[in-house]
C-alpha positions, 0 to 999 in steps of 0.5 A: 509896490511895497517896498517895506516886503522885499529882498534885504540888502543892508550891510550890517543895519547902518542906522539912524538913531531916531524915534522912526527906528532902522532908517540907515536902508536895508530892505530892498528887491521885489515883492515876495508876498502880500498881507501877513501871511507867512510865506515859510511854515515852522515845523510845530508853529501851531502847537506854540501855545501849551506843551499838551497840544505838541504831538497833535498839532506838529506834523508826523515827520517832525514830532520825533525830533521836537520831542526834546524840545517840548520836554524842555518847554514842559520842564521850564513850565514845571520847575523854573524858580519864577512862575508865571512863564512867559510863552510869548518870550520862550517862543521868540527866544526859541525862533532866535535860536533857532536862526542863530544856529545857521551862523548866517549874521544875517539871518534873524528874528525880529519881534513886532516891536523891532519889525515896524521900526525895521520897515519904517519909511525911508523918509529921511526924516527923524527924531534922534541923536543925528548918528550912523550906527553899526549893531553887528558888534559886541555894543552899538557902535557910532559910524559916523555922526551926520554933519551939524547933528547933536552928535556931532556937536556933542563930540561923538566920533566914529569907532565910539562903542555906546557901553551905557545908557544913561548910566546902566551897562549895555554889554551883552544887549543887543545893538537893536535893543540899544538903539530904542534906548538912546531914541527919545522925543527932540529936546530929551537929553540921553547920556551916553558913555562910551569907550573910544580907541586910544583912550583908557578911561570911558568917555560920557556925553550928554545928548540933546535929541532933535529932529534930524532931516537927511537928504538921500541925496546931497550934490554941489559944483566943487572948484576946477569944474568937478561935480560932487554927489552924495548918497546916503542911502537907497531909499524912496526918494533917492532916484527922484532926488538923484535924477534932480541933482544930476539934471542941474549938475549936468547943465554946468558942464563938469570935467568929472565927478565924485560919487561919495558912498561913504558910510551908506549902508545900503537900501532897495535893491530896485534904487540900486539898479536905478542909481546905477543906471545913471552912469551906465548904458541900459541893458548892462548887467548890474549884478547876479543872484545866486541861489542854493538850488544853482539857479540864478538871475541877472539884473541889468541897467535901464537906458537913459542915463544922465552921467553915463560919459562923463569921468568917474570916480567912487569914494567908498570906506568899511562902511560902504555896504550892500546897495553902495557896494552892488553900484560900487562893484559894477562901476569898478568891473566895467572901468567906468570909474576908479574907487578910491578909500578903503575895502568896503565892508563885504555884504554880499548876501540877500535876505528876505523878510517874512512876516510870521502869522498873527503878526508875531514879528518876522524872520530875516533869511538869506536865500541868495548870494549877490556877485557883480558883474564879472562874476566877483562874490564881495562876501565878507572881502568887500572892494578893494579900492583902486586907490587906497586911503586911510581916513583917521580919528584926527582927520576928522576931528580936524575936518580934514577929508584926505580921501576926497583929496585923493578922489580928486587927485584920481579924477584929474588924472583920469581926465588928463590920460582921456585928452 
């Protein structure tokens, strides 16, 4: 099944900065369609070609409405200083507008360009800088830089806002526009200037990209018998290397476990479902979809599940989103585990990807809310955790984890109150 077409779950586009384009996970849940072919009609989408064919191209019921629009279009035509127009761009520009206008941050165009680097495989292997990155802000903001990346190494950290590349100024471009900016073949050098929290002057680094391979999934035994697991993203590979990791971890007899979502941004909705039902019994509601029209559709756990005993606990932060927070919400309604770390970030909406006729790009379109199973909408509130952690600039630095502390604190205690 394609999962490149299907419901989005991505928080807030937590990506890779790679030549392979979006590939933090936000493109999840079933197939909606087949081909290119638009599953939405745009009033006057035929008549997007000259302003002369609008009244016989749009339908009847819309020409009233659009007769300001086609003025407009005819005027920039006739009078803008700098001749020849562009029509392709004055008709993207007007489909973004006319998503903006939702006031739905989730709900947007995407040119050809930034379509096929949106369903870029989630392969987990790229050519880039080694970042998680947030595109939601007024600049493309670093997460978390991959552990032994050349980000890393060069020093960025989380909270860095990208203001330059290679010296010209960012503000006001579009965080997905910036990212094809910093991506560059491995061995190319990017300079990057940015602004960091406490400091008053700009920060410039010079970044030496590489070819980056992150696992979905990372797992180990940690001491005193506690399993640790990490899911970086819900992607094509993370229940195969999941099943993997929890097999072998399983065979040595841990006490408890940690589950890290940190800074996962998201992924298929179908491997949420499958990583959830790892830790839960299978028929369990995992989460409900709410539409505008009052219906909804529940989904639940498959059975077999390989760490469905076993004590829990689940690292989150404000950069936990979507998928991390649908496995995150379900563990916490049902008391399976405690999380532990700070209020996620609160994507509690679905989107589906359509791809527009003549492949000019695709509209992203919310057409559902997502609640756990208790009933609980995340939307812009996020999880609050159990156990509230603060993780500061200096803890990193310093290679110091105070949440995991915390979460193994937790675990203990669950372990001790379950004798």
């Amino acid at each position: 099944m394609n999962k490149w077409l299907k419901y989005s779950l991505l928080g807030f586009l937590i990506v890779v900065l790679t030549l392979s384009g979006f590939a933090g996970g936000f493109i999840a849940g079933h197939s909606i369609g087949t081909g290119n072919q638009p599953l939405i009609s745009l009033p006057g989408a035929p008549a997007l070609v000259t302003p002369q064919t609008a009244n016989t191209a749009t339908p009847s019921d819309y020409q009233t409405l659009f007769k300001p629009f086609w003025e407009s279009w005819d005027l920039i035509h006739k009078q803008y200083v700098d001749q020849p127009v562009d029509d392709t761009l004055l008709m993207q520009g007007a489909i973004r507008g006319m998503l903006a206008s939702l006031g739905d941050q989730h709900t947007s165009y995407m040119d050809p360009s930034q379509f096929t680097q949106a369903n870029a495989s989630l392969s987990g292997e790229y050519s880039g800088i080694g970042a998680w990155v947030d595109t939601t802000g007024d600049w493309l903001t670093i997460n978390s830089p991959m552990p032994g990346s050349p980000a890393e190494k060069a020093g960025l950290l989380p909270g860095d806002a990208i203001i330059k590349v290679d010296g010209d100024d960012m503000t006001g471009i579009p965080g997905e526009l910036v990212i094809k900016r910093v991506l560059g073949p491995e061995g190319s050098l990017v300079k990057l200037t940015v602004m960091r929290e406490g400091e008053k002057q700009p920060l410039e680094f010079e970044v030496t990209r590489a070819r980056i391979v992150v696992p979905s999934v990372e797992s180990k035994m940690l001491d005193n018998g506690i399993a640790y697991v990490k899911i970086n993203t819900f992607g094509d590979k993370t229940t195969e290397e999941l099943t993997a990791a929890l097999t072998d971890l399983m065979k040595q007899n841990p006490r408890g476990m940690v589950l890290d979502l940190r800074n996962n941004g998201g992924g298929y909705l179908q491997t949420a479902i499958e990583v959830m039902s790892q830790f839960i019994d299978g028929g369990q509601t995992v989460l409900i979809e709410k539409y505008g029209d009052g219906t909804q559709q529940k989904y639940e756990s498959q059975s077999g599940g390989l760490a469905i005993k076993i004590p829990l606990v689940v690292l989150v932060n404000e950069y936990s989103a979507s998928a991390s927070e649908i496995t995150a919400g379900a563990i916490q309604d049902y008391g399976r585990g405690k999380l532990v770390g700070v209020t996620t970030y609160g994507k509690g909406s679905v989107q589906i990807w359509t791809p527009l006729s003549d492949e000019k790009g695709a509209v992203r379109i919310t057409i559902a809310k997502w609640y756990t199973p208790l009933d609980r909408t995340i939307h812009k509130v996020g999880l609050t955790p159990d156990v509230v952690v603060e993780m500061t600039d200096a803890d990193y630095t310093a290679k110091l984890d105070p949440q995991l502390d915390a979460a193994l604190k937790t675990l203990e205690e669950i372990i001790a109150a379950a004798k």
